[in-house]
C-alpha positions in Angstrom: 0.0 0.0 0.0 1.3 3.8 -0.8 2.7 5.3 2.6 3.3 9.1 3.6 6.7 8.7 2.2 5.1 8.1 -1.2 2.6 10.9 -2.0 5.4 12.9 -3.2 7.4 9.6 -4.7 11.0 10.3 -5.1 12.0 9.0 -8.7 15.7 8.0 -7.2 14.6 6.4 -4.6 12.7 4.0 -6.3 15.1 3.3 -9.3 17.4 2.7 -6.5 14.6 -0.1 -5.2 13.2 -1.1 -8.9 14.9 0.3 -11.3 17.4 -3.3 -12.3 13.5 -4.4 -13.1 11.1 -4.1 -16.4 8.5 -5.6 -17.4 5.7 -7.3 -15.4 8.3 -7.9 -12.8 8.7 -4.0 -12.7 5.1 -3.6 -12.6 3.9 -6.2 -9.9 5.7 -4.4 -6.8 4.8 -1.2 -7.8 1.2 -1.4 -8.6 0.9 -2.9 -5.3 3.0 0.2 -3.6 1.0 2.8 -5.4 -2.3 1.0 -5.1 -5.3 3.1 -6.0 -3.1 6.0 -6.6 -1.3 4.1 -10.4 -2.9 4.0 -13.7 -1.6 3.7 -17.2 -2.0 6.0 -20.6 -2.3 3.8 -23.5 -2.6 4.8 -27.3 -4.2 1.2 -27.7 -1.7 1.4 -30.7 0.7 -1.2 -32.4 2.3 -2.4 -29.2 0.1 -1.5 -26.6 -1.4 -4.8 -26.1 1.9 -6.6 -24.6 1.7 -3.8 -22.1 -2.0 -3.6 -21.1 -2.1 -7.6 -20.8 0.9 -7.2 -18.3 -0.9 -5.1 -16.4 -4.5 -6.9 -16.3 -2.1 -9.9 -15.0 -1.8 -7.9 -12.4 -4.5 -5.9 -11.5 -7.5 -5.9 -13.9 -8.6 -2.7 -11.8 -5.7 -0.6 -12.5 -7.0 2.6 -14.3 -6.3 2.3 -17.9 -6.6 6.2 -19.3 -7.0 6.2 -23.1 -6.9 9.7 -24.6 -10.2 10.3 -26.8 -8.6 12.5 -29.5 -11.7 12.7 -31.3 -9.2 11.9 -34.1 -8.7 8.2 -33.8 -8.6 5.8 -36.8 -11.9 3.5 -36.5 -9.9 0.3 -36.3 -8.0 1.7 -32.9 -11.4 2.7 -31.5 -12.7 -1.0 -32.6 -9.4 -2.3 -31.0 -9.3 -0.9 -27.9 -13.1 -2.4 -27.5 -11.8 -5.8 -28.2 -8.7 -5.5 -26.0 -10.6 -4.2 -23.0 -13.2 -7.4 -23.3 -10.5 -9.7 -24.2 -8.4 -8.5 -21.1 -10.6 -8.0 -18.8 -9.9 -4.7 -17.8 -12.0 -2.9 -15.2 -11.4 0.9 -15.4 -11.0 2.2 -18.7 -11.3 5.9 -18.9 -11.8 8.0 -22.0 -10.2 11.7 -22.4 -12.2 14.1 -24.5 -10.9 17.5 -24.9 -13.3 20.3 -23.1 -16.0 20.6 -26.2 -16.0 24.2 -25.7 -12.5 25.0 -25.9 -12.3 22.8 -29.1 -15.4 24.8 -30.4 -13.4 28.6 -29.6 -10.0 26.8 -30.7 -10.6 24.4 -33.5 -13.6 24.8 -34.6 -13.5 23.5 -38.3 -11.6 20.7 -36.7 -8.1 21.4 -39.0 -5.9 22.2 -35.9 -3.8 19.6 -36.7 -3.4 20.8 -40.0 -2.5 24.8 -39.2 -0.5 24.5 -35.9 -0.2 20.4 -34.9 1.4 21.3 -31.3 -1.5 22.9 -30.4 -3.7 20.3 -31.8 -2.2 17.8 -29.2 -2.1 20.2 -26.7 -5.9 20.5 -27.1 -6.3 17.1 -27.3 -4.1 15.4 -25.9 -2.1 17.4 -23.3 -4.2 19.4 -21.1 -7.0 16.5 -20.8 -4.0 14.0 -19.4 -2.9 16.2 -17.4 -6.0 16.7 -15.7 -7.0 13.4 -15.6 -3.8 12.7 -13.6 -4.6 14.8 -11.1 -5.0 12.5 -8.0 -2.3 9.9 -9.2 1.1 9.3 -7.7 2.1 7.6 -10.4 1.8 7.0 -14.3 3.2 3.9 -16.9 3.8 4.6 -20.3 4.7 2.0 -23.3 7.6 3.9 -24.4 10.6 2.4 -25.7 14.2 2.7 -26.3 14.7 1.3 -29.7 11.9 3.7 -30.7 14.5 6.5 -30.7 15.3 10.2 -30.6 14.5 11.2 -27.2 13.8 8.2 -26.2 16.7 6.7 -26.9 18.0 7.0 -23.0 14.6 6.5 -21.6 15.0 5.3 -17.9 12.8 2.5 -16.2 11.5 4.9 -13.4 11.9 9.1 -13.8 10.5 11.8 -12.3 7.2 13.8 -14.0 6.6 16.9 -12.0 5.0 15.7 -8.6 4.3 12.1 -10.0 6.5 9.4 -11.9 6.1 7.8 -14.7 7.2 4.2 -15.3 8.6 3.1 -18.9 8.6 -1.0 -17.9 9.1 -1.4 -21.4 12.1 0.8 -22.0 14.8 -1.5 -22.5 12.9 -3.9 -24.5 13.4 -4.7 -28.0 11.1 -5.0 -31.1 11.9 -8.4 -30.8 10.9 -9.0 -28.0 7.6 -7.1 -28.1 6.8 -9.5 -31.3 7.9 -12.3 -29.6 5.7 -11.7 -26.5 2.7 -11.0 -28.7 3.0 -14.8 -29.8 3.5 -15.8 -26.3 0.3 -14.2 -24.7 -1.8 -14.5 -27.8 -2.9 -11.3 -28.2 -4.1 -10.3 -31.5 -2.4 -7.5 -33.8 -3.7 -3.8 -34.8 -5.3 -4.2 -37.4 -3.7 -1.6 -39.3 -0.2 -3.4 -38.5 -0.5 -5.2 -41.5 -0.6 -2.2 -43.7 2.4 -0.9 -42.6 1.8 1.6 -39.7 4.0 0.8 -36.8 3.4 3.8 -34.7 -0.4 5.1 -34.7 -1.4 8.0 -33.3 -4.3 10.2 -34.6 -5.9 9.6 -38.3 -4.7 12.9 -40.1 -1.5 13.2 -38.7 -0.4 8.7 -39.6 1.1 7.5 -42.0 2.7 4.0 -42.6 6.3 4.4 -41.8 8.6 5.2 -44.1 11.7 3.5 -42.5 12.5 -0.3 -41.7 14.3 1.1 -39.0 12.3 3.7 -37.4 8.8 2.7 -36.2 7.7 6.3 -35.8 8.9 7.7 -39.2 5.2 7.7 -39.8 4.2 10.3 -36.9 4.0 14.1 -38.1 5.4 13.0 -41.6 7.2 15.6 -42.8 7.6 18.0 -39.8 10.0 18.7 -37.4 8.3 16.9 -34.6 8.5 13.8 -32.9 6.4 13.9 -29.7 2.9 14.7 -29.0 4.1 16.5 -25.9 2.1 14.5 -23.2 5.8 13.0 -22.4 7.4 16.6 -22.2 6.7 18.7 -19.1 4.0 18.2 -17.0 3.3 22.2 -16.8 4.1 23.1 -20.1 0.6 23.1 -21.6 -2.1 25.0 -20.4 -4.7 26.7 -23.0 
């Protein structure tokens, strides 16, 4: 169970404890330390299944927070349903933006299109960082082989007065294939057509490099992150 000491975690302190760990064995002792007070943001994307399967072995009550975008290609809406029936998961919650600040902001719904770090600001950003409010700590599916910034991605870090777990971070696309097979979880279905990374319809495309997953985020742009993983207080509208 969370303790005093824990309602402001300190990041070093648990590396120090957890940090030699990933995976489910990462997971396990800490959603019992944090419990009630833990969920985990998932894109339902290309590998979020190993990920949320890891964590319904666990604890099939652990809040799963999946941001609504309003923006979502029909087979990750249809995916998540099946994932969430097939896993057994408890607590799925769904982020909409605030309809009337999409309605002053983006109100012809081309955001994305005109100025794309406001788009996920709008949409993705501020409605996390809301819905974390509460929590002591996060997990994320992020990766190291995924590169860029997260190229160094630790196990455990610090996120303002929270932290954020990355059980996956020293995994390999390998191995994320490999324990697809191995917990029989079925594919995105828009794997198969070449997108490796999916985020939000307008702004996906398949990737355009064998060796970079998310080549197919923000095509063409000079950016890389939606910003949810950047600081916690740097988006307010």
């Amino acid at each position: 169970m969370l303790d005093e000491a824990l309602q402001q975690p300190d990041a070093a302190s648990l590396s120090a404890r957890y940090g030699h760990l990933a995976g489910e064995a990462l997971l396990r002792p800490l959603i019992d330390e944090f419990q009630g007070r833990i969920c985990l943001v998932s894109s339902f994307g290309a590998e979020a299944a190993v990920l949320l399967h890891m964590v319904a072995q666990v604890d099939k009550a652990t809040p799963v927070l999946f941001l609504d975008t309003q923006k979502h290609f029909l087979e990750t809406l249809a995916y998540r349903d099946r994932l969430v029936a097939q896993l057994g998961l408890s607590d799925v919650r769904s982020l909409a933006p605030d309809p009337a600040t999409v309605a002053a902001r983006d109100p012809d719904g081309t955001l994305w299109q005109r100025n794309p770090d406001a788009c996920c600001a709008l949409r993705k950003v501020v409605p996390l960082n809301r819905a974390l409010i509460g929590f002591s700590a996060w997990i994320s599916g992020r990766k190291r082989f995924h590169g860029g910034t997260r190229g160094a991605l630790p196990v455990i870090e610090p996120d303002g007065p929270r932290v954020k777990l990355n059980p996956l971070a020293p995994w390999s696309a390998e191995q994320i294939a490999c324990e697809f097979e191995t917990r029989g979880l079925p594919a995105h279905p828009l794997v198969e057509e070449g997108y490796r990374s999916i985020g939000c319809m307008p702004c996906t495309k398949p990737a355009n490099s064998a060796d970079d997953p998310r080549s197919g985020r923000w095509a063409g742009l000079d950016k890389t992150e939606c910003g949810i993983h950047e600081s916690w207080m740097s988006s307010s509208l």
